[in-house]
MDTraj code that builds the backbone (N, CA, C; nanometers):
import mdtraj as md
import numpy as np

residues = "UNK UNK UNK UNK UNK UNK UNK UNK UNK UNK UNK UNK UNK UNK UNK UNK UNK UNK UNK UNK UNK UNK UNK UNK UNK UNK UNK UNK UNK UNK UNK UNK UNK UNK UNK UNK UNK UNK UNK UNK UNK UNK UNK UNK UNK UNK UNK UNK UNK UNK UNK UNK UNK UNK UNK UNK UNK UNK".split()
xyz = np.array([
    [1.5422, 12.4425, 14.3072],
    [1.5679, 12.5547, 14.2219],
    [1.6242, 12.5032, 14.0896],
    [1.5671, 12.5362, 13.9907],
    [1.6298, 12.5074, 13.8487],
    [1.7103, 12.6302, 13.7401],
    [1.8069, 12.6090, 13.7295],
    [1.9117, 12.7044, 13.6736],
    [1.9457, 12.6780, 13.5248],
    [1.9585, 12.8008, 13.4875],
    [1.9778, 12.7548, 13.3126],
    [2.1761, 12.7581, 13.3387],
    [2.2168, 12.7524, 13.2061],
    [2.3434, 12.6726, 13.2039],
    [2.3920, 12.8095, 13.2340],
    [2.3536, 12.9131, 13.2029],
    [2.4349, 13.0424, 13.2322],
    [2.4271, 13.0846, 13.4073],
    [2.3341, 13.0566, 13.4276],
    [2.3131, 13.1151, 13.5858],
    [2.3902, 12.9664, 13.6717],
    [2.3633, 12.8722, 13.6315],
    [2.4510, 12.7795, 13.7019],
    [2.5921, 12.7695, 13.6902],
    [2.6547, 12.8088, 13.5869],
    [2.8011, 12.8865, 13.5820],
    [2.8814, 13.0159, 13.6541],
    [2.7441, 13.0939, 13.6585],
    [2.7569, 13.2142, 13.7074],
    [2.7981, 13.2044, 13.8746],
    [2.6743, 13.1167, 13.9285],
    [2.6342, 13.0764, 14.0291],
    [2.7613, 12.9700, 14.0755],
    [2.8386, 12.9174, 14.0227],
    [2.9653, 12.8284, 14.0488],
    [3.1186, 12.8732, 14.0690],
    [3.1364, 13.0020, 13.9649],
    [3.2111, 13.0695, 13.9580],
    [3.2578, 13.1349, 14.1071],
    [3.0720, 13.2181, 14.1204],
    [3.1039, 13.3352, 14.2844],
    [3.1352, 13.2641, 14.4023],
    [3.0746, 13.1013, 14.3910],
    [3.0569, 13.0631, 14.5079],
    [3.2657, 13.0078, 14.5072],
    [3.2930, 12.9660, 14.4131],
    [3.4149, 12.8767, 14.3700],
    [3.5445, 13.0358, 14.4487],
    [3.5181, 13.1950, 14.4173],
    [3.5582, 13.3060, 14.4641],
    [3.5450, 13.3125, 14.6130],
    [3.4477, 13.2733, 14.6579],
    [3.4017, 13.2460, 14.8373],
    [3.4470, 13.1431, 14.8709],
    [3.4686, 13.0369, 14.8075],
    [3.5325, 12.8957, 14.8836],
    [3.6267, 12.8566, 14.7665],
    [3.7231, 12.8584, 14.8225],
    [3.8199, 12.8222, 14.6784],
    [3.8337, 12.6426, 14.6780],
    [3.7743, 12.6113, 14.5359],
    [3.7937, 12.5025, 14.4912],
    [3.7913, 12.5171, 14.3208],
    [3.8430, 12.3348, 14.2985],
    [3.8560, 12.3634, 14.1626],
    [3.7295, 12.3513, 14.1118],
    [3.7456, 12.4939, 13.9816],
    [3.6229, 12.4928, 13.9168],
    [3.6644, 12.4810, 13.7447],
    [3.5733, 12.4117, 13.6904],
    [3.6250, 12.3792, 13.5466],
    [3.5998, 12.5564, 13.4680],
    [3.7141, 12.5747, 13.3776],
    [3.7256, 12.6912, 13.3305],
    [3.6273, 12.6929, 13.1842],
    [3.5965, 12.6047, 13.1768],
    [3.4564, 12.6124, 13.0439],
    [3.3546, 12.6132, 13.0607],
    [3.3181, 12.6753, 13.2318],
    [3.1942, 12.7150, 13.2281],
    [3.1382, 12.9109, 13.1720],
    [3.2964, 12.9576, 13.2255],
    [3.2698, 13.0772, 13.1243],
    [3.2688, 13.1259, 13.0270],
    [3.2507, 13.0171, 12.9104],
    [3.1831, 13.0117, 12.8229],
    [3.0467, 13.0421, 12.8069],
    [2.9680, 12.9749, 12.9057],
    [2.8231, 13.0854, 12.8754],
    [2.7868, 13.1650, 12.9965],
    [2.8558, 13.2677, 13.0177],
    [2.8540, 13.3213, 13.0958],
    [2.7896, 13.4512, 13.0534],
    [2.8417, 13.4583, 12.9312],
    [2.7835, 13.6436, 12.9229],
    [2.8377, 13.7110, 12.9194],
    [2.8505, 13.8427, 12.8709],
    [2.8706, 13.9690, 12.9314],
    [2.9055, 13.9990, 13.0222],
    [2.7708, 14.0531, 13.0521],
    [2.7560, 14.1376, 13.2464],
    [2.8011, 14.0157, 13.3145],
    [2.7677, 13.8938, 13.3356],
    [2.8291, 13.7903, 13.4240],
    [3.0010, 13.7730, 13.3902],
    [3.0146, 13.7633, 13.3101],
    [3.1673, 13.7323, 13.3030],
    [3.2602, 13.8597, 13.3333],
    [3.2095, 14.0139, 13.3331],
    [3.2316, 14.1046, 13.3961],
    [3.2148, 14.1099, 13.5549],
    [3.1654, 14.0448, 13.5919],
    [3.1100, 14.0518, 13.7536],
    [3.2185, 13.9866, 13.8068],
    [3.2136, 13.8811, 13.7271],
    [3.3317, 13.7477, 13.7883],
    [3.4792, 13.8198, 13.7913],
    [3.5013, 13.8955, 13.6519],
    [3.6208, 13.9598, 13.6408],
    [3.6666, 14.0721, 13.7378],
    [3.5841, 14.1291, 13.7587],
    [3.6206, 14.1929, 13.8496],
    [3.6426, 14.1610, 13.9690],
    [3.5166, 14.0215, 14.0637],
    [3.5486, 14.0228, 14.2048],
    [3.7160, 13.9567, 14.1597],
    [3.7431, 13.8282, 14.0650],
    [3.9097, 13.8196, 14.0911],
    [3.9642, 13.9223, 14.0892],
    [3.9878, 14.0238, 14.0144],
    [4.0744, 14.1397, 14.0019],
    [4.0356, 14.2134, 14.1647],
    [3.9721, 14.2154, 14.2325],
    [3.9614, 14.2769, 14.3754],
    [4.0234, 14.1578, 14.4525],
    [4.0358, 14.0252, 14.4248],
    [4.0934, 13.9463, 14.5499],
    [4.2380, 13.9392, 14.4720],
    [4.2666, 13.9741, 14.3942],
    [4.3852, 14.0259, 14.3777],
    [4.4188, 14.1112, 14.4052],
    [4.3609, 14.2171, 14.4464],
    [4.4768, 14.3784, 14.4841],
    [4.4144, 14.4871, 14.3888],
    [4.3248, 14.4528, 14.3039],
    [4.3300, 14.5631, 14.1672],
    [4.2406, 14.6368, 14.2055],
    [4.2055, 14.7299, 14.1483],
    [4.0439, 14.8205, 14.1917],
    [4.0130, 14.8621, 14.0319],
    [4.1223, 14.8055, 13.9264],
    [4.0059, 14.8086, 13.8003],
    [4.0704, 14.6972, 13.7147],
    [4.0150, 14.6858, 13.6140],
    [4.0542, 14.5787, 13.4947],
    [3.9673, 14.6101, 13.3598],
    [4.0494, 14.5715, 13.2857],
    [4.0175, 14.6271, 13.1923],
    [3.9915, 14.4980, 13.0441],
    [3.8466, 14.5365, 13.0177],
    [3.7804, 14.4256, 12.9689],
    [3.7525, 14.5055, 12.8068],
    [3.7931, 14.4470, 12.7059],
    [3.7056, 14.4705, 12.5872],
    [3.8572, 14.4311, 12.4735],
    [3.7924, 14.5110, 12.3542],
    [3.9049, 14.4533, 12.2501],
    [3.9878, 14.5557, 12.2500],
    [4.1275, 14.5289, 12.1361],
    [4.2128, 14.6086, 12.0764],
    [4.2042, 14.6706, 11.9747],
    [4.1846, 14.7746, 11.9491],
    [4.1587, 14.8260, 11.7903],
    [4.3022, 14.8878, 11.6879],
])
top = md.Topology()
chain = top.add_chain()
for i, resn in enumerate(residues, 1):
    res = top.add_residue(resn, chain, resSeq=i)
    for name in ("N", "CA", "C"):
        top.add_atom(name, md.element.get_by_symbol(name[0]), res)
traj = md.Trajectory(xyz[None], top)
């Protein structure tokens, strides 16, 4: 299987959430959007939260 740099980040992150090990924090850098939302949230659920809150300050 061949993965671009975003889906192989993506893909490192969920699995790194299912098996905890260290994962380098500059892969969410190209993560995206919707992916770096996905990620944000499952931590915020294995923390306790049921929302989080993602965007800017105006």
């Amino acid at each position: 299987m061949v993965l671009d740099e975003g889906e192989d980040a993506f893909l490192t992150l969920v699995l790194a959430t299912a098996f905890p090990r260290l994962v380098p924090l500059w892969k969410v850098e190209v993560l995206g959007d919707r992916r770096l939302g996905i990620v944000l949230r499952a931590l915020a659920c294995l923390g306790g939260s049921t929302a989080i809150a993602v965007g800017t300050r105006s």
